[in-house]
C-alpha positions in Angstrom: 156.3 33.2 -207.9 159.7 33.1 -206.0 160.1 31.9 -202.7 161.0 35.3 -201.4 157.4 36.6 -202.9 155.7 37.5 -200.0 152.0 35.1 -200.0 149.4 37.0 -198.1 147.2 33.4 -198.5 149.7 31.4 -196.5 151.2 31.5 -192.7 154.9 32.0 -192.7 156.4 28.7 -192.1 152.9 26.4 -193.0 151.6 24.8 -196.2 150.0 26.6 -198.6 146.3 25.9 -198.3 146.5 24.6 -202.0 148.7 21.9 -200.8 146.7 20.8 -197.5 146.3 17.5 -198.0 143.4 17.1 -195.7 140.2 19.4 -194.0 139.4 18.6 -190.6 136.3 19.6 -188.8 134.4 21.3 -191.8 132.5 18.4 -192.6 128.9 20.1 -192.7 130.7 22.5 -195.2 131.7 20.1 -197.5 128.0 17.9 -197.5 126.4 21.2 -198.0 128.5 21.7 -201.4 128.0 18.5 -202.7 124.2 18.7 -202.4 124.2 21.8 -204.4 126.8 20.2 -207.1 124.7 16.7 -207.2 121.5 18.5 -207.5 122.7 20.2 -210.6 122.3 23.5 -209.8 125.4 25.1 -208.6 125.7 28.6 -207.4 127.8 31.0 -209.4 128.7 32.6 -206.3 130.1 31.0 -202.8 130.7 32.9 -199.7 132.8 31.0 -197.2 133.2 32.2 -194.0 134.1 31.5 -190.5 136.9 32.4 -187.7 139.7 33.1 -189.7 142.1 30.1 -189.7 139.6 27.5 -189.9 140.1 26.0 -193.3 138.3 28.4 -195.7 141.1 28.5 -198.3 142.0 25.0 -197.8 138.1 24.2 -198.7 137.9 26.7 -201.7 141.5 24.7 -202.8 139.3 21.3 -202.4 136.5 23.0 -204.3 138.2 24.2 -207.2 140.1 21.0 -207.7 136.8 19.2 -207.8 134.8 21.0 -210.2 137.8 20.9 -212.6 138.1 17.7 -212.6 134.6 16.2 -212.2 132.0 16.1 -214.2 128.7 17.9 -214.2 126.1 15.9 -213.6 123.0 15.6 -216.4 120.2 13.2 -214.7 120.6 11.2 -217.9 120.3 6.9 -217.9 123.9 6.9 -218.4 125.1 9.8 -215.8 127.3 9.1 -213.3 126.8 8.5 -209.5 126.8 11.5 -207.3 129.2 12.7 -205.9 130.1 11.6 -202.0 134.1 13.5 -201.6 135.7 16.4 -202.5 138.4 14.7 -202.8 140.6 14.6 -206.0 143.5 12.1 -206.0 146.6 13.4 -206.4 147.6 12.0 -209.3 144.9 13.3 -211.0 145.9 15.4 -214.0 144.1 18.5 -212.5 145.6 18.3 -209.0 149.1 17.9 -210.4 148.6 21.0 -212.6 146.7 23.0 -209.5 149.6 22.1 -207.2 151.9 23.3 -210.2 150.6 26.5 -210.3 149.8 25.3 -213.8 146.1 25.2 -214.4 144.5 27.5 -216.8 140.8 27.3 -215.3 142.1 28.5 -211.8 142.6 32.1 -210.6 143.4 32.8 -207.6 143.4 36.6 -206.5 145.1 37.6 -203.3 146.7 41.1 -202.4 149.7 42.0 -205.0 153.4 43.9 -205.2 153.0 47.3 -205.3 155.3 48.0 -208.7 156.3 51.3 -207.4 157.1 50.4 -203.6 157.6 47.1 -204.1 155.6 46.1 -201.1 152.5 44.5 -200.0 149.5 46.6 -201.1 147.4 46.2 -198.0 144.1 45.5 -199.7 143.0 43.7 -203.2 143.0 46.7 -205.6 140.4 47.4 -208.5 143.1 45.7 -210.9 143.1 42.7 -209.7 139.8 42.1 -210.2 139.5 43.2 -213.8 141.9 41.4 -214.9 139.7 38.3 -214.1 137.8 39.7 -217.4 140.5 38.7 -219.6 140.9 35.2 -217.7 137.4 34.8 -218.3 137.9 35.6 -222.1 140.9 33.6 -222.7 139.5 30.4 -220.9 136.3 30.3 -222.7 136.8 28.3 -225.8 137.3 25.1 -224.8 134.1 25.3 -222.6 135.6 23.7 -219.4 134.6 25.6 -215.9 136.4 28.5 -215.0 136.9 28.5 -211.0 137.7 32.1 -209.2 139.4 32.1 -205.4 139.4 35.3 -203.4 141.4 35.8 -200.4 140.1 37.1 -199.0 137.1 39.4 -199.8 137.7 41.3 -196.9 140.7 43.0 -198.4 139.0 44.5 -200.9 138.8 48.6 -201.8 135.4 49.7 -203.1 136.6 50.2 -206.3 137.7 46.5 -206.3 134.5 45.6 -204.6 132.3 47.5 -207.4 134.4 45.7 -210.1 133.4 42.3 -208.2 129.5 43.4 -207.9 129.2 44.0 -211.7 130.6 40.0 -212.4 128.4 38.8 -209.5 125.5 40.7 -211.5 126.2 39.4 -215.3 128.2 36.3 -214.1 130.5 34.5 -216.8 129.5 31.6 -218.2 130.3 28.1 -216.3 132.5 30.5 -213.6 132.2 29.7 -210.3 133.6 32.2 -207.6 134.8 31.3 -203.9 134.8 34.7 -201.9 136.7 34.3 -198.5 135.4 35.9 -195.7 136.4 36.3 -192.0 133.4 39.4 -191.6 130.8 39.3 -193.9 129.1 42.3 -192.5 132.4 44.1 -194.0 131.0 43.6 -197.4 128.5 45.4 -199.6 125.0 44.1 -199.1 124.6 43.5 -202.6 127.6 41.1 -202.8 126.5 39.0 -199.5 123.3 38.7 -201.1 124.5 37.2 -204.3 126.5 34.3 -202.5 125.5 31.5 -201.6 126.7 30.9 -198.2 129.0 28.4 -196.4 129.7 28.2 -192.4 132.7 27.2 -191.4 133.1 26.2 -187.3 136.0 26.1 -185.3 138.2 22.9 -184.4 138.0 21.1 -180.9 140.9 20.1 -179.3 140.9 16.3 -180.9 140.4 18.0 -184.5 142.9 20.6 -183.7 145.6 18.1 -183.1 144.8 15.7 -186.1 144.8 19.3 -188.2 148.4 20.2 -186.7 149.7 16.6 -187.1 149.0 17.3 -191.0 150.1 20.6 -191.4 153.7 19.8 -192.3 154.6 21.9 -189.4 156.5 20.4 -185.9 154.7 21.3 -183.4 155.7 20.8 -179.7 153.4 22.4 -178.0 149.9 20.7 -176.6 147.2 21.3 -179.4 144.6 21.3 -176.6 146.1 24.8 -175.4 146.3 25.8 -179.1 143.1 25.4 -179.6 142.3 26.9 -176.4 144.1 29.9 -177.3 143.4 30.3 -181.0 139.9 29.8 -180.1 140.1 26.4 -182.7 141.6 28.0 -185.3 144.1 25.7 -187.3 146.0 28.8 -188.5 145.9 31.1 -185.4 147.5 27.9 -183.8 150.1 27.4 -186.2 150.9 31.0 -185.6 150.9 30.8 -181.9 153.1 27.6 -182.4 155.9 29.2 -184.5 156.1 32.5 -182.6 156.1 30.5 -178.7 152.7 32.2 -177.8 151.7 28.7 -175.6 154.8 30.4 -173.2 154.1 33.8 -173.7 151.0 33.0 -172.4 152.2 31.1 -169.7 154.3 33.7 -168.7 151.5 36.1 -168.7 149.8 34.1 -166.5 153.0 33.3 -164.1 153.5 36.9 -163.9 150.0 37.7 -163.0 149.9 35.2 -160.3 151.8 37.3 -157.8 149.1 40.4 -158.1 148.1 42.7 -156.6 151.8 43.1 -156.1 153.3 43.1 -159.7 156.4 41.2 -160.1 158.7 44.1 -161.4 161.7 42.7 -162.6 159.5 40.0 -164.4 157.7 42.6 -166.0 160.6 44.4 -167.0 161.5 41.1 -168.8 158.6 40.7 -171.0 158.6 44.4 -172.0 162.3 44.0 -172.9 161.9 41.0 -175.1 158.3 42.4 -176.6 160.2 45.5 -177.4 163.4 44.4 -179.6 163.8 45.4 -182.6 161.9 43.9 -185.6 160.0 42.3 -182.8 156.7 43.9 -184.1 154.7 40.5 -184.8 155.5 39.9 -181.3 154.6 42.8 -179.8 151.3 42.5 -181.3 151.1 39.0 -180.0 151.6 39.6 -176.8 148.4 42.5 -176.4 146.5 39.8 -178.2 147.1 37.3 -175.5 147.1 40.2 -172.7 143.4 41.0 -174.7 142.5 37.0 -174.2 143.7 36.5 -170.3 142.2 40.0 -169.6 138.7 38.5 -171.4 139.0 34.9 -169.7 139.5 36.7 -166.4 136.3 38.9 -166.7 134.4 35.4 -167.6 135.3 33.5 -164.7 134.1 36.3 -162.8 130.5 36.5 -164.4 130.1 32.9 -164.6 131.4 32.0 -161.5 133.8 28.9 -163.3 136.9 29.2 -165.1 136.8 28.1 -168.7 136.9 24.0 -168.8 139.8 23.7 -170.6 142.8 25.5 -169.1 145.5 27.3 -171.5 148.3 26.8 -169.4 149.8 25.4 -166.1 148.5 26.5 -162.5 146.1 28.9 -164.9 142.5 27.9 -163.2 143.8 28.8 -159.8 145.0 32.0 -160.8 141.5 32.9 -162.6 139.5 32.0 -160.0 141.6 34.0 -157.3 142.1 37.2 -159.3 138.3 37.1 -160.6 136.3 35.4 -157.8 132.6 37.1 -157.9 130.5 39.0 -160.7 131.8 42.4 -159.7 135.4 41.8 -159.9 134.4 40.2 -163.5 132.8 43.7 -164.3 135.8 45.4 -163.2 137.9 43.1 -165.4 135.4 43.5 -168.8 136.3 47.2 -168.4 139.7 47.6 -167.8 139.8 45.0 -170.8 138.2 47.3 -173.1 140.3 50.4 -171.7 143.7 49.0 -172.1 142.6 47.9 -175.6 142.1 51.2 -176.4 145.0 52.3 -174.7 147.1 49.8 -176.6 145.7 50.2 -180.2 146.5 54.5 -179.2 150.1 53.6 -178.3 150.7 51.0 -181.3 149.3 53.6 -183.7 151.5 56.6 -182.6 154.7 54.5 -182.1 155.3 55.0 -178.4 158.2 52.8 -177.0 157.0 49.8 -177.0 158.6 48.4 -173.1 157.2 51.8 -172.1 153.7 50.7 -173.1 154.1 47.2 -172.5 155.1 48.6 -168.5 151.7 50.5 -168.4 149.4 47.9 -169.5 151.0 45.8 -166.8 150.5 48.3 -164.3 146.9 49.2 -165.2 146.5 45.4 -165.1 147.9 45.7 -161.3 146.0 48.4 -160.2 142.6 45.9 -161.5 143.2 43.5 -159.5 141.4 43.0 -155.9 143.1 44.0 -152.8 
């Protein structure tokens, strides 16, 4: 793979999850895994799943370089002790030829070049599944365990998720898949119920920040508002990080902070810089954090207390003033839901985006109390 490849498995500007040197936070995960292995009777089948972000690929990376390199376990006088890590060093012959690329009982199946376009097919296509049939055949004579990644499962077509079902049904001999999966419910009953199933929760903001500190990304920003805001997802925090969402946010809030009179020429600003060209990542961050201060708002509201960890500066204060009593929280749930729809609407029929951006401002305006 070049470097200009395009890895749908990896945020832009972080490690690949195959070289994450360490999971934080998914410790239950990992225990759960190892029981199975130790008892010596491993699924064929794994369903991870969680928030996306939360270290499901980095697990299924720990996963597969474990059962490649460890042995099964027989119950004999002479078998070894169980297994209490995941953990593979390094140096290991296995984790140098995984972190190569180089491995010949590893697939890992993501979304693929479209020949003809050249571009990113947007889901896993009925291909790239079947052509885990001739990995399958070509790995099988020196009986070693074969070990399938797919990231995620989510992104498959039907045809590609039929192709899947009919391995899950006559599974290959010592194979065992990892299936990714940020909504299970997305997937064919027949699949889910073939998979063995493992939880992945979301970081706290002490985890998040030992997670960011190994991420081999520099990150300024306070990991307790990343996790705040990525709702303690490693990636959605790295994302947030890279694209200055922690100030977007703030800025949000700052600009809200003057309602019910709407700062014009502040909003004017943020539309501007949302709607520059090839500025469409952004653009779509920004109604994701409008989405998340609309939703906080509407919470404060029904609970009567702002969230216990605040995102940003001076943010507490502005909640409780703009949301103070279960009927302004109501008002807030709706418009939340109407300028998400109003949103998805506009992004889907290419209005301009400062346009938009000015009318979701305004509805926001015309929401708050008097």
């Amino acid at each position: 793979m070049t470097d200009d490849t395009p890895q749908p498995d990896r945020v832009d500007g972080a490690r690949h999850p195959r070289d994450t040197p360490k999971l934080i936070g998914q410790s239950a995960a990992e225990a759960a895994f190892l029981d199975a292995f130790n008892s010596g009777k491993l699924h064929h089948a794994w369903m991870l799943t969680g928030p996306r972000g939360v270290g499901k690929a980095t697990l299924a990376w720990r996963i597969a370089r474990f059962l490649l390199a460890t042995p099964d376990p027989d119950g004999g006088m002479f078998d070894l002790p169980p297994a209490e890590t995941l953990e593979i060093d390094p140096d290991h012959p296995v984790a140098r030829r995984v972190a190569a690329g180089a491995e010949a009982g590893l697939k890992s199946v993501t979304r693929t070049l479209n020949p003809d376009t050249k571009k990113m097919r947007k889901q896993i296509v009925v291909d790239d599944i079947r052509a885990l049939n001739g990995f399958f055949q070509m790995s099988a004579a020196d009986g070693g365990r074969r070990v399938v990644i797919i990231d995620d499962a989510d992104e498959m077509n039907p045809n590609a998720a039929n192709a899947l079902l009919k391995m899950l049904e006559e599974p290959p001999e010592r194979a065992v898949l990892l299936l990714l999966s940020h909504q299970p419910s997305s997937l064919l009953p027949t699949i889910r119920s073939r998979c063995r199933t493992l939880r992945l929760g979301t970081l706290d903001a002490d985890q998040m920040a030992e997670a960011l500190a190994g991420s081999g990304v520099e990150v300024e920003d306070d990991p307790a508002a990343l996790a705040e805001l990525s709702g303690g997802s490693v990636g959605g925090a790295l994302r947030l990080s890279l694209m200055g969402g922690v100030k977007t946010y703030a800025d949000l809030v700052g600009l809200i902070s003057s309602l019910p009179q709407l700062d014009r020429g502040r909003a004017i600003k943020l539309a501007e810089a949302a709607a520059q060209r090839g500025g469409e990542a952004k653009l779509d961050l920004l109604f994701t954090l409008l989405d998340l201060l609309l939703v906080r708002l509407a919470r404060t509201g029904a609970t009567g207390a702002p969230p216990a960890q605040p995102a940003c500066a001076d943010e507490i204060a502005v909640l409780q003033r703009l949301s103070p009593s279960p009927a302004q929280g109501r008002a807030w749930a709706d418009a939340a839901q109407q300028i998400s729809d109003r949103a998805r609407h506009g992004l889907a029929v290419n209005l301009d985006p400062a346009a938009l951006v000015l009318d979701t401002l305004r509805q926001i305006g015309q929401t708050a109390p008097r």
